[in-house]
N, C-alpha and C positions, 0 to 999 in steps of 0.2 A: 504494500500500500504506500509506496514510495511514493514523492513525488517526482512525476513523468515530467522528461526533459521535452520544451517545447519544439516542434519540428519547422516552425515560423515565428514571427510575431503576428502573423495576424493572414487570414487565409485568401484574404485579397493583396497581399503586399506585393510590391511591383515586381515583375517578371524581371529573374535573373540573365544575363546574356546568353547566348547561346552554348557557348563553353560553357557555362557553370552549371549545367542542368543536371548531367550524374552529379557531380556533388550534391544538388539540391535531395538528391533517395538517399536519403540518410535514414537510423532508425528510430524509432521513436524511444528508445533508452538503450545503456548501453547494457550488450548481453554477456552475460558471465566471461573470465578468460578462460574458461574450459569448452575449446573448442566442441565438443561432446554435448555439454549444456547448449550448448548455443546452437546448434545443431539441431535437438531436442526442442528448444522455444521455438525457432524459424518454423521447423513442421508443425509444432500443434497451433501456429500464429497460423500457418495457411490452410490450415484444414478449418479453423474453426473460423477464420475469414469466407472461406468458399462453401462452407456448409451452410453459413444464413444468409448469406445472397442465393443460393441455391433455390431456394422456395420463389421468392419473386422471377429471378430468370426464368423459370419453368411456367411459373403463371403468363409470364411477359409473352413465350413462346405458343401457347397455348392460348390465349387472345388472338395474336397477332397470325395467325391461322385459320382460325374459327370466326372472324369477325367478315373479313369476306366470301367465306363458306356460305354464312349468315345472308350474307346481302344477296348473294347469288340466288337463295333457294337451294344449297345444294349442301347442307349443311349436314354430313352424314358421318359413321365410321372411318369407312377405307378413305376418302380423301384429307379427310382431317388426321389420319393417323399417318398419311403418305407424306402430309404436310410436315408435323409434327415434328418428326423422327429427325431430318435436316435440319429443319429450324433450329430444336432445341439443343440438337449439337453444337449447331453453330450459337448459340446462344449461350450456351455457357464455356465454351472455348472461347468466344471474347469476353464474358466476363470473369472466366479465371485467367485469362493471357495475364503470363507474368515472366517478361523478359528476365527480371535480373535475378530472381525470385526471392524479392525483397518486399517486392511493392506492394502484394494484398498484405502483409502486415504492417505498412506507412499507414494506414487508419486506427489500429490497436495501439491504444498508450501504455506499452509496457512489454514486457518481454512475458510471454502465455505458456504457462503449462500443462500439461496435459489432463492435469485433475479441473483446471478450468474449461478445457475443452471440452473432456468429457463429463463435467458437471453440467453442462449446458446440454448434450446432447441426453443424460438421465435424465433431467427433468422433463424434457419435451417429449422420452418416449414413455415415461409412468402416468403424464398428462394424457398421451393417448390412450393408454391402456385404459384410465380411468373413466375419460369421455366416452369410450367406443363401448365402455360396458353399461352406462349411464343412458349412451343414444336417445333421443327421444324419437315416434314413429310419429311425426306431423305431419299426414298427406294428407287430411281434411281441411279445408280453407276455414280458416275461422281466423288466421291474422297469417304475417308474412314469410313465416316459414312453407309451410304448405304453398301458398301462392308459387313461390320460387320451386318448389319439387314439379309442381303441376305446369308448370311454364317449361320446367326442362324437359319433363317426360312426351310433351308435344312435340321437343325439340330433337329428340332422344329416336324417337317413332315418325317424325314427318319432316323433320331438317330444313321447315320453312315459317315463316310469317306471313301474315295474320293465323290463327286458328281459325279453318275450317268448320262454321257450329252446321253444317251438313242438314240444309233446311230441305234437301229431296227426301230424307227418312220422313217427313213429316207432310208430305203432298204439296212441299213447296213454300213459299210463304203465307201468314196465317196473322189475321191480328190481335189473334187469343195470345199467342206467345212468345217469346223473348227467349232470347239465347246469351246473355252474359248474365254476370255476375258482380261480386266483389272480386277486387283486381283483376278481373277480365272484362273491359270494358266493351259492351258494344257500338260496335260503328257499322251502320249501313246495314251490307249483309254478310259482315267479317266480325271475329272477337280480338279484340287485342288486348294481349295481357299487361299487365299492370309491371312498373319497375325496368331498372336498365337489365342486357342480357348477358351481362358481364357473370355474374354466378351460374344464369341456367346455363352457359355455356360450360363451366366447370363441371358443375352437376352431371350433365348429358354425357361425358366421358363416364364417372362414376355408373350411371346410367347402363352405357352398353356396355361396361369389364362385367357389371353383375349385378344387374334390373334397377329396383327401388333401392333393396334391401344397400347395397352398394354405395348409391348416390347418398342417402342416408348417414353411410359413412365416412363422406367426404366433409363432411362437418367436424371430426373430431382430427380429423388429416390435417384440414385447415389449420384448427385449434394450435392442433402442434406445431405446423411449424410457423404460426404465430410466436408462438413462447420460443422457439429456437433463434428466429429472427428477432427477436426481445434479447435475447441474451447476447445476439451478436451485435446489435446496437449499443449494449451498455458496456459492452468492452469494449468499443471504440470512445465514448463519449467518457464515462467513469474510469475504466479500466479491467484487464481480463482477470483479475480475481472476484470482481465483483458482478461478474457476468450471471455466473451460478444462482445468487442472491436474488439477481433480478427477473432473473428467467423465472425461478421459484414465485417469486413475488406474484408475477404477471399469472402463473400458470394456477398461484391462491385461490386470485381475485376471483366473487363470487360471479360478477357478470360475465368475465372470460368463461366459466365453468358453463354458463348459462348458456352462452351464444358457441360455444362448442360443441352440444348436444343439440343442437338444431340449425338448420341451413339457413345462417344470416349473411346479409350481406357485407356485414361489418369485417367478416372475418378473412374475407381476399382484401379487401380494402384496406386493412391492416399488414398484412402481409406484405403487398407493394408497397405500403410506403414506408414500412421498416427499411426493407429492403433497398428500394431506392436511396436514403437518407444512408443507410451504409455504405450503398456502392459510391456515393460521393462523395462520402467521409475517407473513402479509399482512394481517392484520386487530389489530394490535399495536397499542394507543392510539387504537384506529378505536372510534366510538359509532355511526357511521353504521348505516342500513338496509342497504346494502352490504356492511357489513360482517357484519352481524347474517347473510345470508345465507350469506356466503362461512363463515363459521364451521358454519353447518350440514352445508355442502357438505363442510367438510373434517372434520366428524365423520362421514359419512355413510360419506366415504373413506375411514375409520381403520376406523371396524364392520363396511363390506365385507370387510375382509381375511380375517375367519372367515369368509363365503361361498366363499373362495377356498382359505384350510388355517387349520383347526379349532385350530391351534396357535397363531395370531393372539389369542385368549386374551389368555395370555400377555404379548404384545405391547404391547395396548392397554390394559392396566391404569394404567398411568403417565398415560393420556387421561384415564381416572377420577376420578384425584387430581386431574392438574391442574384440570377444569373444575371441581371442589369448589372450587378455591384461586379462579378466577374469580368463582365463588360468592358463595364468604365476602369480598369485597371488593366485591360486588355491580358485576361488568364484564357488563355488556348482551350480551355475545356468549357468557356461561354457559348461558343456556337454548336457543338454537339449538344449539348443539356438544353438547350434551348430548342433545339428540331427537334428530339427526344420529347420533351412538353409538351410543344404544339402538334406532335403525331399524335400522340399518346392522348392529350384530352380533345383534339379536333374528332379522333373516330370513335370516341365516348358522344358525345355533342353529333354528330352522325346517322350512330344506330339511334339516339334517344331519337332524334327530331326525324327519322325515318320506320323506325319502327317500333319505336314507344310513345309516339307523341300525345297520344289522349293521358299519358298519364305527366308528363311533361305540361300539357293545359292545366292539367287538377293541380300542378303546382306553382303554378305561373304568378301568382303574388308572393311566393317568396323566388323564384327562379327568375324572374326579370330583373329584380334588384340585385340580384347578386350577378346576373350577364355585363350588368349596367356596370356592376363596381369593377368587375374582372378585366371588363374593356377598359376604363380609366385607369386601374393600375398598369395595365402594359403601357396604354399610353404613357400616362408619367413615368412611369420604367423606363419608357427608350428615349424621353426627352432628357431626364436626369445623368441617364449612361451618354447622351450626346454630349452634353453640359461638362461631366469630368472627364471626356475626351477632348472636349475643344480646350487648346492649352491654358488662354488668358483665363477662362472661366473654371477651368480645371484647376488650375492653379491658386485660385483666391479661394475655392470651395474647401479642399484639403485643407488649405491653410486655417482655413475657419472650423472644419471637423478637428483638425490638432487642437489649435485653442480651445475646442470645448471639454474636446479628452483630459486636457491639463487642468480646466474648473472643477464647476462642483458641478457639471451636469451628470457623469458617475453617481455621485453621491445622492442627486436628486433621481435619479433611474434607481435604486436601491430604495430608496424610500417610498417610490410610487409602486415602486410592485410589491410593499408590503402592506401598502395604501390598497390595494387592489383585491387582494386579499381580505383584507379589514374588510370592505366596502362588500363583499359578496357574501361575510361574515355574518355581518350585522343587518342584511340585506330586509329577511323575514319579519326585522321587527318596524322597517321603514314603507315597507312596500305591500301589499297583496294583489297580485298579476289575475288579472280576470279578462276573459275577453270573448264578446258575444259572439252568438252562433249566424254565417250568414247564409249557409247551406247545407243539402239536408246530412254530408256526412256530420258535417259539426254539430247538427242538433241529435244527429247519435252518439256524438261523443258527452255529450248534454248528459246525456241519459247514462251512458254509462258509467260516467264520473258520478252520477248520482247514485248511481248503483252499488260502486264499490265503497262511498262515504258510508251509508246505509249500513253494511256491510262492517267496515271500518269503527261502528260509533261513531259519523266525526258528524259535524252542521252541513246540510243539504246546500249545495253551491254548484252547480252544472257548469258554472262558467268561471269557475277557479280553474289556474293552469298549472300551481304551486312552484313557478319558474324559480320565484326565489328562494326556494328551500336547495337551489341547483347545486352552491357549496356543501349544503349540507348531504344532498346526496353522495359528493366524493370522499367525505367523511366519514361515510357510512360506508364506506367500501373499501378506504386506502388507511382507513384509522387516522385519529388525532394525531401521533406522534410523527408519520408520513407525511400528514399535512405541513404541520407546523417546518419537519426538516425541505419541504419540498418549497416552503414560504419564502425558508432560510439556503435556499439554496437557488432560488430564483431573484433574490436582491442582492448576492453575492455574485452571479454570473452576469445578471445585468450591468453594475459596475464593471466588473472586467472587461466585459465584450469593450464598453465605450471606453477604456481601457486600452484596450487593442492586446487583449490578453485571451486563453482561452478559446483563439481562433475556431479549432472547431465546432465551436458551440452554437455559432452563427445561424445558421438555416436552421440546425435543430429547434434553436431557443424560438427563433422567428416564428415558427411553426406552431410550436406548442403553446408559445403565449397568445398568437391572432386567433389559433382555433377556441384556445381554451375563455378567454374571454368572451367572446361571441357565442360561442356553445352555452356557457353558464348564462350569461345575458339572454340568452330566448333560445331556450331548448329546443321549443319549435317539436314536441310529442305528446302526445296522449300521456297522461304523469306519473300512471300509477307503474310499480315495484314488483317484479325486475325490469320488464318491459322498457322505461325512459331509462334505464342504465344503459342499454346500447346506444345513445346518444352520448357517451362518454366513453365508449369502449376502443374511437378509434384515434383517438387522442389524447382526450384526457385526460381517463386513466393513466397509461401509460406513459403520457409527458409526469405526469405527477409524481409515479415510482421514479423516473430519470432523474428530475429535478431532487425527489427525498434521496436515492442512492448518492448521487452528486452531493449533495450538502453534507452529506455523514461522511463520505469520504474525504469532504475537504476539512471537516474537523479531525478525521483520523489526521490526519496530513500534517494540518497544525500543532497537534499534540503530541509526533511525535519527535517534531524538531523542538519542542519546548519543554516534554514532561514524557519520554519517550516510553516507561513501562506503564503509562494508562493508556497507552493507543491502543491494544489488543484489548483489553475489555472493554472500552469503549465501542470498539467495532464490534466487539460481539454482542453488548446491551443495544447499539443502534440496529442492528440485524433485528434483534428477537423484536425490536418496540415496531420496527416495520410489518417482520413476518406474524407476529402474535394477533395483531388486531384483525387483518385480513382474512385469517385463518378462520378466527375466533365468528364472522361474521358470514364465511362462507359453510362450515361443520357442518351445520343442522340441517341445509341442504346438499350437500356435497355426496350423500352417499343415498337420495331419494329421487329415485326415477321417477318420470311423469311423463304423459302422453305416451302410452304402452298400449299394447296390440293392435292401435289402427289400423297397419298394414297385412295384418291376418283380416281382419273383419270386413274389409275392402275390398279382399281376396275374396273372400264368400260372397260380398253381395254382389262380384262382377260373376262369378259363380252361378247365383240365383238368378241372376239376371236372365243369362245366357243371351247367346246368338241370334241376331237377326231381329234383336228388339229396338221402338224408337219408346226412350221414354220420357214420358210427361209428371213433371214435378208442380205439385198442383199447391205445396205450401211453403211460405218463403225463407224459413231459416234452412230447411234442408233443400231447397235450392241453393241456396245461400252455398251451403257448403259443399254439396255435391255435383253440383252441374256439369265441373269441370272434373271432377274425379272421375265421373261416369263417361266421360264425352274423353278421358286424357287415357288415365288408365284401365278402364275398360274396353275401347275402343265402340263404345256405343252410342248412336245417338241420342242428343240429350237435348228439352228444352223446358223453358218455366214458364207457366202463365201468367200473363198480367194479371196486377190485380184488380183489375176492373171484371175480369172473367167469368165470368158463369157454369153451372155445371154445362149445362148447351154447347158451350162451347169446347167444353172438352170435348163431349163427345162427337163432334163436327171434326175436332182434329182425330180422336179416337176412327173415326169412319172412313178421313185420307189416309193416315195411318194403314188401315188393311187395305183401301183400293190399293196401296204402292204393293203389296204382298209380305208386307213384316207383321210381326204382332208389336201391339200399341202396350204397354204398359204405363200404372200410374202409382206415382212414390206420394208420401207425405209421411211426417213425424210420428202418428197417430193411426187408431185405425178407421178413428171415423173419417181422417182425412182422405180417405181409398173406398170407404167400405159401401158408396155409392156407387162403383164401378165394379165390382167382382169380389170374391172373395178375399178378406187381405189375409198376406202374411210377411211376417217379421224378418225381413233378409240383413240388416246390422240391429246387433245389440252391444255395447261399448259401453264396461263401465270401470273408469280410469282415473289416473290423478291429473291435473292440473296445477301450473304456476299461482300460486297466490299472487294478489293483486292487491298492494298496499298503498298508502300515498303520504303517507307521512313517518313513517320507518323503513329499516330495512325487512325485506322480507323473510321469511323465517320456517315457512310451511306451504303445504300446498293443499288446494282444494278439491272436491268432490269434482269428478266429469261424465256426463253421463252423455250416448247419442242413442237415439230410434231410428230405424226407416221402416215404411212397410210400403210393402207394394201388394197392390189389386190386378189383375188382368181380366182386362173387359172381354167378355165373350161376345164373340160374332154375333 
């Protein structure tokens, strides 16, 4: 826990000449003089360098195939695998190219050994083991896991856009009936599903190795090498002893456990931008052609994330600046990281506005403002990077950033981000975030905020949004003592950067303060527990353990050039006060499965259903859920009736139904909802647990789940 010899003063400093380049790969301490040791470090630096960018190159490759498949229509196995296999060669053969084989360990502060290496890889495969036994089976649409299984499995089986709602099983078009749903939006006479198709494209692999059951498991795969790629960021940023720590940390936390047993899209999104955010902390004082790629690569990783959720925006703005700032200092690796960006989020931006865009409209009051901001940053991006290239202007600019580096603007950066803190602190007792309902999803979310106060004990308020409990949320998660070191260790990095210290910290910090304030500031989710913790799961979180790891270790660091036999218990009381709380909060659920058997019971009712049926879902919550179940993986036609509809009218569609020559069936929850058409019988019966839904604590148990279908068949 030394402290790491810096590798610059500061990671935009002016380009060396052309000669001094190899001197510029130097390493980032020096390694043992037992050539042997050193030997020993360099390998476990590069293995554990190439094993957590490993996860995002593969995702990178795996987009960057499937997205024009996608566009094509021709979105299938054998060409996406033909694809693949090249790509992803060459994808990680330029992001491991390592001429001198120095350079993927120029991003690790410190000489890595092997227990750190393979601490990071045990944690992220006990992670697995533990998600993949946990899985949860969400194929029923009731929120946005399931949506995502049922988007891939069309994707998985038909390799094209819009879904087909197959209006000749039903004698054509009919004005009794409807063919979308919740997240499958109808347009015309196509369904388009809900969300970008950056996960269902991951999924649909899973998919075809080994059906549902597979894709399913690509959620706790994710997981892992989430936490792997966690570990390989904080030994770049903190350092490689503390990697282990953090991986752990991450792999605690209750919402990572959460969103690893079900197919969110948080969790490639995390992924790539771990990933990216390393590969370019790996390319730090590099001028190399090596480098010039790996900078590509890890823009490419940052722009995917809006292929993945449209909120990535957001995200990657802070990439914006920085490559401006690489720019204006003319660093050889600005123009790769910057094509990388705008490939990367131009074919996110793309597929949404070509083959998501009804759900791109549903969010166009917060998507236009943030299009709006995203254009003005670049723009002032490229005018600022003009500005400290044009010399006179260049030149009085610096001059005026030195001067303030030398004040107290440090010292006042240090203070506002404790300030900031404070203020989101104290936030619940100045503010309560309410905010009316102006369509009809929001007057469901009305309701169901009322549902779960109810529920809760708490005072009936439909249009509370509990925005400002937001700090309180990551307290609930990362523990007080996380907090507080992550407070103290974000007013200590701020000073430095303005500083011109702690160079690499630059983009990271950028990143996690613009996300995290704006995230905490208007969540922008539905509030209730676990559920609005994935709104913190691709950032927050995570910046928050980087920030508490950082700050503990700059105290170990202090203490032990001042008081050097308290540095090792220190380290290990700031360990436990991080890993204790997260631990402590995630236990009670950590070892209690929920949403169990869906994927049998779904089986049976595609089963009962059988062949050669169109069927009519005549009540709206099991429309609701199944329309797309039955119409994705059962391969049956499927449709809902309005609700203005009448029994008459079913049986109008009941009577085109057998003129086409199939048999007509009719679902509903109940059996009186059938029992006008034939005899019913009960084809799902599901009785499981569910996530509790809290909104003013952490959650802590889970709820009763229960589903019905039955179906009738109308006789001729």
């Amino acid at each position: 826990m030394d402290e790491p010899q810096q590798l610059s003063e500061h990671p935009m400093s002016e380009r060396a000449p052309a000669g001094r380049r190899v001197a510029q790969l130097r390493l980032p301490m020096p390694f043992p003089n037992d050539p042997a040791a050193r030997g020993r470090s360099t390998r476990a630096g590069r293995v554990l360098a190439r094993l957590t960018v490993a996860p995002a190159l593969l995702i990178v490759a795996w987009l960057a195939v499937s997205l024009p498949l996608l566009m094509a229509g021709r979105y299938r196995l054998g060409p996406a695998l033909a694809l693949f296999v090249p790509v992803a060669f060459l994808t990680l053969k330029a992001g491991f190219w390592d001429r001198t084989r120095l350079e993927l360990t120029v991003g690790l502060r410190g000489p890595v050994s092997w227990w750190s290496t393979g601490g990071v890889v045990a944690v992220a495969v006990a992670f697995f083991a533990l998600e993949a036994a946990m899985c949860a089976e969400q194929v029923v649409v009731r929120r946005d896991p399931a949506s995502y299984v049922q988007f891939a499995t069309w994707l998985k089986d038909h390799g094209r856009l819009p879904i087909d709602p197959m209006h000749w099983a039903f004698g054509g078009h009919d004005p009794a009936l409807e063919y979308g749903g919740p997240a499958f939006y109808q347009v015309g006479d196509q369904v388009v599903p809900q969300f970008m198709a950056g996960l269902p494209m991951v999924l649909a692999l899973g998919g075809w190795i080994g059906g549902t059951g597979a894709m399913l498991m690509t959620a706790p795969l994710l997981g892992a090498c989430a936490v792997l790629a966690f570990g390989g960021l904080t030994a770049r940023l903190v350092g490689p002893r503390w990697a282990p720590l953090g991986a752990l940390a991450l792999a605690l936390l209750l919402p990572m456990q959460w969103l690893a047993r079900s197919t969110y899209s948080e969790l490639p999104a995390l992924v790539l931008l771990l990933g990216g955010l390393s590969l370019l902390l790996d390319v730090r004082d590099l001028e190399t052609a090596a480098a010039r790629v790996r900078a590509f690569l890890g823009g490419l990783a940052l722009g995917l994330v809006l292929l993945v959720r449209i909120d990535g925006i957001r995200d990657v703005l802070p990439v914006v600046v920085f490559a401006g700032l690489l720019a204006a200092r003319r660093r050889p690796t600005w123009p790769p990281l910057a094509a990388g960006l705008a490939l990367g989020a131009g074919a996110g931006l793309l597929e949404g506005y070509t083959k998501s865009r009804p759900y791109l409209e549903y969010l166009s009051d917060s998507l236009r403002p943030a299009l709006m901001l995203a254009t003005a940053v670049v723009a002032a991006t490229i005018a600022l990077a003009a500005a400290l290239r044009w010399p006179p202007a260049g030149a009085r600019l610096r001059r005026a950033g030195a001067a303030l580096a030398r004040g107290r603007l440090p010292d006042l950066a240090a203070f506002g981000a404790v300030t900031v803190f404070a203020a989101f602190a104290v936030r619940p007792w100045l503010q309560t975030v309410r905010r009316a309902p102006r369509t009809e999803d929001d007057r469901l979310n009305v309701s169901f905020i009322e549902q779960v106060q109810r529920i809760n004990g708490l005072p009936l308020d439909g249009w509370r949004q509990y925005s400002e409990l937001s700090l309180h949320w990551v307290a609930w998660y990362v523990g007080v003592p996380a907090l507080l070191l992550a407070a103290l260790g974000a007013a200590v990095l701020a000073r430095r950067l303005l500083r011109r210290e702690n160079g690499e910290w630059v983009l990271p910090f950028m990143v996690i303060a613009w996300t995290t304030v704006t995230t905490l500031y208007r969540p922008g989710i539905t509030p209730d527990h676990p559920w609005a913790s994935r709104r913190l799961a691709c950032v927050v979180l995570p910046g928050m353990l980087l920030l508490a790891l950082w700050g503990l270790a700059w105290c170990v660091r202090r203490l032990r050039r001042t008081h050097r036999p308290a540095a090792v218990p220190v380290a290990l009381a700031g360990a436990l006060a991080i890993v204790v709380p997260i631990a402590a909060v995630s236990w009670p659920l950590a070892l209690r499965p929920t949403e169990q058997g869906e994927l049998a019971q779904v089986r049976s009712m595609c089963r009962k259903i059988g062949p050669g049926r169109s069927v009519i879902i005549v009540e709206r919550v099991t429309a609701d859920r199944f329309i797309q179940v039955i119409r994705g993986m059962c391969g049956i036609p499927a449709a809902r009736t309005v609700p203005e509809a009448t029994e008459s009218d079913v049986r109008r569609v009941i009577d085109r139904i057998s003129a086409q020559g199939r048999r007509p069936a009719v679902l509903g929850a109940a059996p009186a909802d059938v029992a006008g058409y034939g005899a019913a019988e009960q084809i799902l019966h599901l009785r499981t647990r569910q996530d509790e839904r809290t909104l003013t604590s952490p959650p802590n148990g889970t709820w009763p789940l229960s589903m019905d279908v039955w179906m009738a068949e109308p006789l001729p």
